[in-house]
N, C-alpha and C positions, 0 to 999 in steps of 0.2 A: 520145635525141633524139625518137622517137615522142611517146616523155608531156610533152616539154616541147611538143611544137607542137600537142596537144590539145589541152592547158591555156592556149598561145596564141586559139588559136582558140574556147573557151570563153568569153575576157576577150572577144572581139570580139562576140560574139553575143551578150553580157550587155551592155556598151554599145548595141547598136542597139536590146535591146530597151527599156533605159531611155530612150533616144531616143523613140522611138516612143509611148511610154507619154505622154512629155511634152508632143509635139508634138499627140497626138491630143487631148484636153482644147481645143486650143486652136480645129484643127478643125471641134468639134463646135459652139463658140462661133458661130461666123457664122451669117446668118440665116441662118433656115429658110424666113421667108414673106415676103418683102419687100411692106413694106406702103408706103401711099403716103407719098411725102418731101414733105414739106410746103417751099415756096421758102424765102427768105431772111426776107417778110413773113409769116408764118406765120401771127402775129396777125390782122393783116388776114383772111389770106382765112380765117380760121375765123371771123371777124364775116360776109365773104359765105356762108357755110353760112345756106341758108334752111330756114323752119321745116318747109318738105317734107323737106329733106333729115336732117334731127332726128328725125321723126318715121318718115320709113319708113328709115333709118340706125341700129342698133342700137350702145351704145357696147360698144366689146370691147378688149382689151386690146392696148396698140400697144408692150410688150413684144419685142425677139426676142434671146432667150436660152435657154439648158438647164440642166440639171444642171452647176456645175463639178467639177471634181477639178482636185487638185493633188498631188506626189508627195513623200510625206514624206524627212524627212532629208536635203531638196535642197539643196545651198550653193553660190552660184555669187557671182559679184564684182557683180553688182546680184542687186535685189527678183526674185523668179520672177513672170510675169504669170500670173494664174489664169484669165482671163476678162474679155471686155469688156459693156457694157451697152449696150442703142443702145435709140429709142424712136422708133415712125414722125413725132413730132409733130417731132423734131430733123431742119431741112434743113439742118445744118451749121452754121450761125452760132452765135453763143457767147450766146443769151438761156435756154439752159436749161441747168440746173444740177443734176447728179446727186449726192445724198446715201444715204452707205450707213452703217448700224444695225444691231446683235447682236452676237454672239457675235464675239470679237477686232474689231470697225470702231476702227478707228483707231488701232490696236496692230499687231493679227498683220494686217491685211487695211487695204489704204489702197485708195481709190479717187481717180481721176482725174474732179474734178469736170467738166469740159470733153467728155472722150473718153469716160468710163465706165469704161475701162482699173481692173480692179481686181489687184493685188501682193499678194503676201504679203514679209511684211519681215521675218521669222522663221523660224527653221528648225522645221518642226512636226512629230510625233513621231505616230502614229495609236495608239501604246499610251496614250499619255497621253490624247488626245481623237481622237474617229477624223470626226466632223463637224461641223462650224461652219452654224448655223443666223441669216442675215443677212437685214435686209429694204433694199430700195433703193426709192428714188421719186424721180421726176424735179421738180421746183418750179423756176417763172420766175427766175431769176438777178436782175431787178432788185429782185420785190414779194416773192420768196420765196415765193408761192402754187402751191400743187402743182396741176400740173399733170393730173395721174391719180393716182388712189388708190394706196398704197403695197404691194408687193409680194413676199411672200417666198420664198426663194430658199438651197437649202443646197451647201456646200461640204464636199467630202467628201475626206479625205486618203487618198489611195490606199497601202497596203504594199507595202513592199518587203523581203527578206528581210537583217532587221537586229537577229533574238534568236534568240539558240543555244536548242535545247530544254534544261529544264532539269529535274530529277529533285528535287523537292520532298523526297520522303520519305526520302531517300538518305541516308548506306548501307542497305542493306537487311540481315538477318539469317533466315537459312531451315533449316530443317532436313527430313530426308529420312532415310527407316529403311536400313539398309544392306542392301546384297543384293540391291535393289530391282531390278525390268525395267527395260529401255530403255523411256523415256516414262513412264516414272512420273513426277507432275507435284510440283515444287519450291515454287514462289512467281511470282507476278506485279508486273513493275513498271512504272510509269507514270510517263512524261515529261510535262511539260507546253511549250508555243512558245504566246509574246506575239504573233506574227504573225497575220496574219487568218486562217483557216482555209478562208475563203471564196473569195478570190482567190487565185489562182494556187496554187504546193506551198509556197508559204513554212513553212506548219505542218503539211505530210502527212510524218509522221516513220517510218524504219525502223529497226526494233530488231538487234545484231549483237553477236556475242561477241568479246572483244578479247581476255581472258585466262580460263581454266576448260577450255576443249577440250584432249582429248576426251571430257572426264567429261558437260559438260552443253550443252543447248541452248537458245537462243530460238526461240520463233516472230515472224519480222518484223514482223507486223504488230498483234498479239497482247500479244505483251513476254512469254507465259508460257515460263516456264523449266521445263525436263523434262530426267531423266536423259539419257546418251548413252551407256554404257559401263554394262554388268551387271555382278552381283554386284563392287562396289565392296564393299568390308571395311572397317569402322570398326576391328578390331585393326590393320590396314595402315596406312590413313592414316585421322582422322578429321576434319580439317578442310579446305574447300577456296574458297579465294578465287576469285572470278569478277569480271569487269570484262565489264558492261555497255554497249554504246553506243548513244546514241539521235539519228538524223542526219536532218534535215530536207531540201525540193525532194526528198520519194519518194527519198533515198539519194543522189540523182545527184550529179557531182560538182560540185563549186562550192559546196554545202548546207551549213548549219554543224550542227554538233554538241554532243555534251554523254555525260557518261561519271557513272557510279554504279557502286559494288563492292557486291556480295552477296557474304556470309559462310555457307557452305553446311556446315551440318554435319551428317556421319552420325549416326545414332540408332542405339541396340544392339537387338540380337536376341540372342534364345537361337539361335547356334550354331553354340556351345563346348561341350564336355562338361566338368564337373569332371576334375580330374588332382591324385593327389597328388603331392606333393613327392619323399618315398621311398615303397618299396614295401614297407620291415619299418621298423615304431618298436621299443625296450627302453625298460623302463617299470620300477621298481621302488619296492616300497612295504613299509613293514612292516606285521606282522602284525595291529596294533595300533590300525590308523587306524579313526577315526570314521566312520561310515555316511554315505554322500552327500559326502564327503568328494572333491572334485578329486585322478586320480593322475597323468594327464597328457593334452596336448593332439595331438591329430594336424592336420594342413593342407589341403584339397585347394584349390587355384586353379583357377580360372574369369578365364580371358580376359572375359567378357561384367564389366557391371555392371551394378546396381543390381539389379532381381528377377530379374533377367535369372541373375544371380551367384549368388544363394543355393541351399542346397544342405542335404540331409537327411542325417545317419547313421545307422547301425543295424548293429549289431553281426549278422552274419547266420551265422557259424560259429563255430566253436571250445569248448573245454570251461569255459568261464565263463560263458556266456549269463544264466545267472541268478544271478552272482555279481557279474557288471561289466552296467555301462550307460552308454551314450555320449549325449550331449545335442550343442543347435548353441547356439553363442555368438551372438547376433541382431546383436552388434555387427563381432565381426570372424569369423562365418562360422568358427569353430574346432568340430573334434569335440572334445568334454570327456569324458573319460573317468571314471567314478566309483564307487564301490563300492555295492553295492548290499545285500550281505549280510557280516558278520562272516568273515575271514578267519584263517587257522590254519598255522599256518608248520609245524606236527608233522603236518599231515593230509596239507596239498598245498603245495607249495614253489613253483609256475611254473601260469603259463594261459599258452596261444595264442589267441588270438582274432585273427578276418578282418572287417573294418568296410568299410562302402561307404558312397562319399558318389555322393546323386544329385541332379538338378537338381531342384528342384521347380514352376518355371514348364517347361513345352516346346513350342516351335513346333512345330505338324504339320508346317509346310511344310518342315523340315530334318530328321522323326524319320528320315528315309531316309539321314542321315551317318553314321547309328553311332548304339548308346545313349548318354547323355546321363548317363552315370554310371564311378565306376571301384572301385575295390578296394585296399588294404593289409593287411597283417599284422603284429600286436601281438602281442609278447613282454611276460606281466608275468611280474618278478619277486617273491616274498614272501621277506622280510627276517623275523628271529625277531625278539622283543620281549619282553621281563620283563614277563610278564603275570600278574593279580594271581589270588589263589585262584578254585578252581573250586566251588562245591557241590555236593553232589550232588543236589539238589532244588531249582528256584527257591523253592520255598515249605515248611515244616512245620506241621502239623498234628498234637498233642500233644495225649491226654488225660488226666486226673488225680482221683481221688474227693477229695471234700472232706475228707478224712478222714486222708489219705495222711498217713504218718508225716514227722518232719522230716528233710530229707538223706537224704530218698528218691528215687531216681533215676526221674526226670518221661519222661526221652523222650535223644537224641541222634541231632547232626548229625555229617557229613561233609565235607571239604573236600579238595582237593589241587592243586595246584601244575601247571598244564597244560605248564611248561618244561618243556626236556630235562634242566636241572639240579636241579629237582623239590624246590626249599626246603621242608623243614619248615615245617609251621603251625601256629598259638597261636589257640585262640577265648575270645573275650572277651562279656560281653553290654552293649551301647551301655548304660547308667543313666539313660541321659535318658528311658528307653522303660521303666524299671522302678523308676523311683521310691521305691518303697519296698522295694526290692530283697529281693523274696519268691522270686526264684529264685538260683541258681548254676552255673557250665559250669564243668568241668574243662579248664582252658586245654591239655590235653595232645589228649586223645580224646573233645571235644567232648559228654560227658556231663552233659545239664540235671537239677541236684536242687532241691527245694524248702529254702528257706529259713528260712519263716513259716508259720503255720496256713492256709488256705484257707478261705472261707467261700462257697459259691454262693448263699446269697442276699444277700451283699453286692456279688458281684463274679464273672458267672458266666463271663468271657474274659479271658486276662490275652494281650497283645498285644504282646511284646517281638522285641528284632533282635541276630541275633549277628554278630560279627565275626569275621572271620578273617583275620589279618594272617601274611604271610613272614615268618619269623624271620630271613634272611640280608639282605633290603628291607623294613623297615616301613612305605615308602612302595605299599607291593601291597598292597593293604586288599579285603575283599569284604562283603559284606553280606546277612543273609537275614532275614525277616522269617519269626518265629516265633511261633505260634497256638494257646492252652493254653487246652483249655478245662476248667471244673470240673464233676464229674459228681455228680450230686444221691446223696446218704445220706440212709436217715431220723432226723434231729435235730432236729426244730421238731414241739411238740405244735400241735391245733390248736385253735383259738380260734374266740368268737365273730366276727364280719365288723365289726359293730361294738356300741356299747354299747345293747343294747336295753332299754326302759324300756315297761311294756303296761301298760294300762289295763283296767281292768276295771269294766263296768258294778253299780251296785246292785241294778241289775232283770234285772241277765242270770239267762239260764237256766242249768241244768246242763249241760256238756258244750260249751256254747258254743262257739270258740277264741276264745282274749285275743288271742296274738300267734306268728305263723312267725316262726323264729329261722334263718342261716346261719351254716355255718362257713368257716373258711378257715384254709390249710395254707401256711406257705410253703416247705412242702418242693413237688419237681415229679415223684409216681411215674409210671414209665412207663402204666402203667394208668390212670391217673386216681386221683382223690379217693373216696374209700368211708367216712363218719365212723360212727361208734357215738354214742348217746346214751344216758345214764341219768339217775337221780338218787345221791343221794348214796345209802347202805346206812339209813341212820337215817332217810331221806327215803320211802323207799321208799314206804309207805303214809300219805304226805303226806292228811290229809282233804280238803286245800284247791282241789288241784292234781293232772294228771297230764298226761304227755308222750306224742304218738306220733310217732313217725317216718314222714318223708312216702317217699315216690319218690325224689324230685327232690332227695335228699341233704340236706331241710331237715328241722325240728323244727315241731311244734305243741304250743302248750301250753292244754291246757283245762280249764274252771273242772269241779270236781266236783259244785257246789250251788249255790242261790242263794241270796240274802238277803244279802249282804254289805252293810256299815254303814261308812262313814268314821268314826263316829263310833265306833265300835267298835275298828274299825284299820285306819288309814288305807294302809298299805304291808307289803307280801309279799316276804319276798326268799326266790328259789328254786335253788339251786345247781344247774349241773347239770352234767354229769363227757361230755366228748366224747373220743372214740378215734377214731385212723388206723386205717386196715390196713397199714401197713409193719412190715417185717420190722427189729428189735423193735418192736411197737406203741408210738405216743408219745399220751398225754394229760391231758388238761388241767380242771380245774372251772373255769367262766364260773357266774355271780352275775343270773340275769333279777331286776329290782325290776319288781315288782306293783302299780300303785297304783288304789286305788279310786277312783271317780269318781263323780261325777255325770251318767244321761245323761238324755236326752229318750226319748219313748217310742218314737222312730225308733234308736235303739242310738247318737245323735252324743254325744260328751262333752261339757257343758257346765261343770261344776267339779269337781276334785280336791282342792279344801284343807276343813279343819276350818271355817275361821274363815263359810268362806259360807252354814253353820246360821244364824249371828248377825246374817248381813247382812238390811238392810232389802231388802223385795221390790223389785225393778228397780234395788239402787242398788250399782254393782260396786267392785271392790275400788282401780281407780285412780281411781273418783270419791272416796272416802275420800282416799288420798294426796293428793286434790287439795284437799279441803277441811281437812286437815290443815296443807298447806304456808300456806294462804291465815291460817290461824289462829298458825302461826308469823313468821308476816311480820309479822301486825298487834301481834303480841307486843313485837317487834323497834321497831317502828314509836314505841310504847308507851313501851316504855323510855328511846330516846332522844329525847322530846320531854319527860321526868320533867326526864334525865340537864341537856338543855339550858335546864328552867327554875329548876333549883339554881345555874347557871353566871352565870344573869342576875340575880339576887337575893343575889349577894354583898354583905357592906358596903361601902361607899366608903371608911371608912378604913380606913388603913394601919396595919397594924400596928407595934408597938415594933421587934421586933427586923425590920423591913421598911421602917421609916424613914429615905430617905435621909438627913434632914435631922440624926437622928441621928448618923451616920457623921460628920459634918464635927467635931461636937464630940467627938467618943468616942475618935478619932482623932489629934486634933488638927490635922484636912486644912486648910488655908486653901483649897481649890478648884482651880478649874482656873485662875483668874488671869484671864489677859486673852483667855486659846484659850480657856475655857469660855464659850460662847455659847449653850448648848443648854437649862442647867436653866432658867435666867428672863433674863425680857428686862431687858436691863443698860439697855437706852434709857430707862428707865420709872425706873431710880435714879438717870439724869443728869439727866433733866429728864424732872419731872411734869406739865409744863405741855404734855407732847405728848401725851400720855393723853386722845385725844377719842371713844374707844368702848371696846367690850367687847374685852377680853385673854383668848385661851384659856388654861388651866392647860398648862401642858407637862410637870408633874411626875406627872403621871396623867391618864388618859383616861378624860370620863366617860361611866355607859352613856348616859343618855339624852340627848338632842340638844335642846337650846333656843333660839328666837329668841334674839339678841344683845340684850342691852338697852341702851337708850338710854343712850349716855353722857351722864355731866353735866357740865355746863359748867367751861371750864378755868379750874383755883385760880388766880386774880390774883397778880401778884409781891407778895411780901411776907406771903403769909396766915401766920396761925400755925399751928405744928407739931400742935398741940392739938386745931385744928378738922379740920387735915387726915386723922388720923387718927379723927376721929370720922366722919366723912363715909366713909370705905373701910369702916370697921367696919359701918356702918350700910348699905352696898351689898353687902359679904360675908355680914350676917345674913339678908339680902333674896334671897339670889342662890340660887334650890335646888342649882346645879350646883358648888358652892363646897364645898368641907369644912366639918369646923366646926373646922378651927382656921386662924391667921391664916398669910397670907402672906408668905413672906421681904420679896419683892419691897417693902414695905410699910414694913416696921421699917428696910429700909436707908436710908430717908431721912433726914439729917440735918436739912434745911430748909436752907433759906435764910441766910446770915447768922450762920452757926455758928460761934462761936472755936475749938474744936474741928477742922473744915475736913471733908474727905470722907478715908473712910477705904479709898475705892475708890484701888489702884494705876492707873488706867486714862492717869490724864492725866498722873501724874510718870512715868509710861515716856517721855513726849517729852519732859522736862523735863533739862537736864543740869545743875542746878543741885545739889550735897549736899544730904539729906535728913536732920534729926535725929529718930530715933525715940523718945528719951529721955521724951518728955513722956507716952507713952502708961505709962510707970511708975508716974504720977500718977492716973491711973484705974481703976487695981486689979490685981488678982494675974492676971487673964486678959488683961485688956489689955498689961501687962507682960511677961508671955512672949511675947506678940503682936511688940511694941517687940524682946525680945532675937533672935527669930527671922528681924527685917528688918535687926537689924544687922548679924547676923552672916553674912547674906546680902550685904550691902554691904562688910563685909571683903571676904568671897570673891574678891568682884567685884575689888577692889582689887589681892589679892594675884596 
């Protein structure tokens, strides 16, 4: 009953103040300065106004009005009056007429021409427009002429509390580290109210917690939000809803409101210390496993996340330390456990190892809860493995003289079985590492003999790999690489270095040296190289020649006299006999050639051969070859310009057995018929009269080329056989490019008019008429075989 009759008396007190708010406006309206009222004649007596009264009478505004306001959101069953207009020249009678202009005239705001009286005819809203800016002026009602200049005048719509605040940015989302003190600060938020802020508390808003107590608070006036409750735990709870409220009139009651939720979440901190799961793991692995090799995982959790959560291991006791090693998995924070060196199930069967996992981020401000780390203990076990042979060296080193008999034992390995079951072994040597397989192993006891000769200067390392395979598992294979080297004998005499060849001056002195000669061995004595040099025994007292030996393990050879002659003897050949010092001595005779030369008076050679006695002074031995070649060319040159003018100066005729023309009769060919188009032109036996120039021969080709000559004019039908033949013959004697004998082409004319007819088949090939050949019997013993060979050809046909 108390709160209902507050909240009565609240509604009472808010009405009178809207009351009051209404009525004042109207109040203020009345005049302030009552100026003078002019009678009913008003006209009139403004004509009596004398020019004194004009002149010391200053005009001012006859105006009485103020600011209006009106009160928004007002609805009542008529127009709200806003204000009235009065003007001292109005004594009441209806000759002046008030016109109002701007903002809403004649819409939101009507005016009463007569009274002034202005309405509002709408309900008006101050979020929307908060003043209306209008001009009024009074003008004579009959002429319409104003009376006083026009005047402006604003209308301002007053607020009243009619928009809840409201929270734009809402929801809001905040976060805060856990642990935190009381007042540690969260997030800030902000309401916004359409109301005026100006007038009265319509938009003076207080901030209030409706839902989040006791963890958080506002400040009222502020909006900032701040812890309320310490060390809050994000492992406890981590999210926490808050409801916000924001209430206008400074909170009081009657005020409206408006509500927003904040989403507050804890943030992690380090602290949690790692925990593992258990406090012993078993672990087993066999003997066997590859290095680096995962053999299992351990766990510790961490309450915290993110860096908060990660976590180092390290294996920090136990008798593995340098056998096992633990790493961290980046993705799920696991200790991995791994091998680190080769294990041995016949040595050591079991490790203990103690691993600690620790955090590696730490807040100071919690290291005072305890370390930030913990401990377990790993059990591994080693499992046995059929592991494959062992040797007893990773590597051998074998030496061998080159000389070593065959299926002589070189060197031997060892192997054995590191099991407890301890399989017999077979060694083998891989072939692909000995190719030419110059050695052998005794698959029993590992014993390498030689196979082949050895040679160290062809081949001073032989680099093969033995196997040794379980006989019980031949999938247990081991492997060793073995390194045979060959040890130098003395068997190589030595020789000259390369083929020397010296020159010997004709002007040289006695004693001179021609040429230093080198040897080479390719044996390699431990001491080095030491040669001997002599001559041959028969040489000995060489007149020509003799040798000394330098230091430097080389030879000089020097002339004994001079005057040597090419033309005498042009070349020396001087043997000479080299010796090692190896144990037996090995050597050799090498052959120096001595050639005599030609030098200059500076000791340089200029020529060695005989032939350069002969030569012309300055002219050397490849200007010859050169003038010889140039002499063979024109030789060449020579011949085939003889060759190709015998080629051109042949006769033109043909010989007997080279005549084709022969052939036709010798044969008895009648031709090629009516396909022979090639030896003479058939056009020229049908018709002479198309014969109007020169015809090349087609039955030979001649050499030399001549103008065409003028043909002559075509035989008239009907000439005689007689003339026409005399006329060809007479062009044929004429013609140099002709033969001298006549042309077929020529004789096959019949003429004209022949009883006889043409003896060319050309034109009875279209003919389908029978053909009797009989008459041609009448002509003689050739033409008559002629006749039997067309008839018998027209049988054929027949049959």
């Amino acid at each position: 009953m108390p709160e209902r009759l507050t909240e009565t008396l609240m509604d009472t007190w808010t009405s009178l103040i809207i009351l009051w708010i209404t009525v004042l406006p109207s109040i203020y309206m009345a005049p302030m300065n009552q100026s003078q009222i002019l009678p009913s004649g008003s006209s009139t007596g403004l004509k009596r106004l004398t020019e004194e009264q004009r002149v010391l009478n200053r005009s001012k505004r006859g105006w009485v009005w103020n600011q209006m306001f009106v009160l928004e959101e007002f609805s009542g069953p008529e127009p709200i009056l806003v204000g009235r207009l009065h003007t001292d020249l109005d004594p009441g009678s209806s000759k002046i007429k008030y016109i109002l202009s701007g903002d809403g005239a004649g819409t939101i705001f009507v005016i009463n021409d007569k009274t002034g009286d202005i309405h509002a005819m709408k309900r008006l809203d101050r979020e929307e427009k908060a003043e209306y800016t209008l001009t009024a002026q009074a003008v004579d009602r009959d002429t319409n002429q104003p009376l006083e200049p026009p005047s402006e005048f604003i209308i301002k719509v007053q607020d009243i509390n009619d928009n809840a605040p409201e929270f734009v940015d809402g929801p809001y989302h905040a976060t805060v580290p856990e642990m935190s003190v009381v007042g540690t600060f969260v997030t800030k938020v902000t309401a916004t109210d359409a109301d005026d802020p100006v007038y009265g508390n319509s938009a003076k808003l207080v901030y209030s917690i409706l839902e989040g107590q006791p963890y958080f608070s506002i400040e009222p006036h502020t909006a900032i939000i701040k812890t309320a409750l310490p060390n809050m735990d994000r492992e406890a709870k981590e999210e926490y809803f808050v409801v916000i409220q924001a209430k206008d009139m400074g909170g009081h009651m009657g005020g409206l409101s408006g509500t927003t939720t904040v989403t507050i979440t804890l943030t992690d901190v380090n602290d949690n210390p790692p925990k593992f799961a258990q406090s012993l793991y078993h672990f087993s692995v066999m003997e066997d496993v590859a290095l680096g090799e995962p053999i299992g995982r351990v766990k510790a959790n961490d309450l915290d996340t993110g860096e908060n959560a990660k976590s180092s291991y390290d294996i920090i006791e136990g008798d593995g330390m340098d056998i096992f090693e633990i790493t961290t998995d980046a993705q799920t924070q696991d200790g991995i456990i791994r091998v680190r060196k080769p294990l041995d199930f016949e040595t050591k069967k079991s490790y203990t190892l103690k691993v600690e996992a620790a955090n590696i981020h730490i807040d100071p401000r919690f290291i005072s809860g305890g370390p930030f780390k913990d401990t377990a203990t790993v059990k591994i076990v080693v499992e046995d493995a059929d592991e494959p042979p062992v040797f007893s060296s990773p590597t051998y080193l074998l030496e061998v003289h080159e000389n070593a008999a065959i299926n002589s034992v070189i060197g031997q390995v060892t192997a054995h079985d590191p099991d407890v079951s301890s399989s017999p072994i077979r060694f083998s040597i891989d072939r692909h590492t000995d190719l030419e397989r110059q050695f052998n192993i005794n698959a029993e006891d590992g014993k390498i003999t030689l196979a082949t000769p050895l040679d160290r200067e062809t081949n001073m390392w032989h680099n093969i790999t033995i196997v040794a395979t379980e006989t019980r598992n031949h999938s247990q294979v081991s492997r060793v690489p073995v390194a045979i080297k060959v040890l130098d004998i003395n068997d190589n005499a030595p020789e000259f270095a390369s083929d020397h060849e010296a020159f010997l001056c004709e002007n040289g002195k006695p004693g001179q040296v021609i040429q230093i000669v080198s040897a080479v061995d390719k044996d390699d004595p431990k001491n080095g190289h030491y040669f001997l040099y002599s001559l041959l025994p028969e040489m000995v007292n060489n007149p020509n020649f003799t040798i000394k030996k330098n230091e430097d393990n080389t030879l000089s050879i020097l002339a004994k006299h001079s005057g040597f002659s090419r033309q005498k003897q042009e070349v020396y050949l001087l043997p000479i006999i080299i010796s090692d010092s190896g144990n037996p001595p090995m050597s050799s005779t090498s052959t120096l050639t001595i050639r005599v030369c030609g030098c200059s008076s500076d000791g340089i050679v200029q020529s060695c051969n005989v032939e350069a006695y002969v030569l012309p002074i300055g002219l050397s031995m490849g200007a010859l070859i050169a003038i010889l070649a140039c002499i063979i060319l024109l030789l060449v040159i020579v011949v085939l310009f003889v060759t190709l003018r015998r080629h051109k100066n042949e006769p033109l005729i043909i010989k007997d057995d080279e005549d084709v023309r022969e052939n036709i009769i010798r044969y008895d060919d009648e031709g090629g018929g009516e396909e022979d188009t090639e030896a003479f032109d058939i056009a020229t036996l049908q018709n002479p009269d198309g014969i109007n120039g020169f015809l090349p021969r087609k039955d030979i080709k001649p050499d030399l080329q001549f103008m065409p000559r003028q043909g002559l004019a075509p035989v008239p039908n009907g000439v005689d056989v007689d003339e026409f033949i005399n006329v060809r013959l007479h062009e044929a004697d004429n013609d140099p490019t002709a033969p001298p004998y006549d042309s077929i082409q020529i004789y096959g004319y019949e003429g004209r008019g022949s009883a006889a007819g043409s003896l060319s088949s050309l034109e009875s090939a279209t003919s389908d008429s029978d053909q009797n050949f009989d008459y041609l019997s009448e002509w003689g013993p050739r033409f008559k075989r002629l006749g039997e060979l067309y008839s018998v050809g027209e049988s054929d046909k027949e049959t």
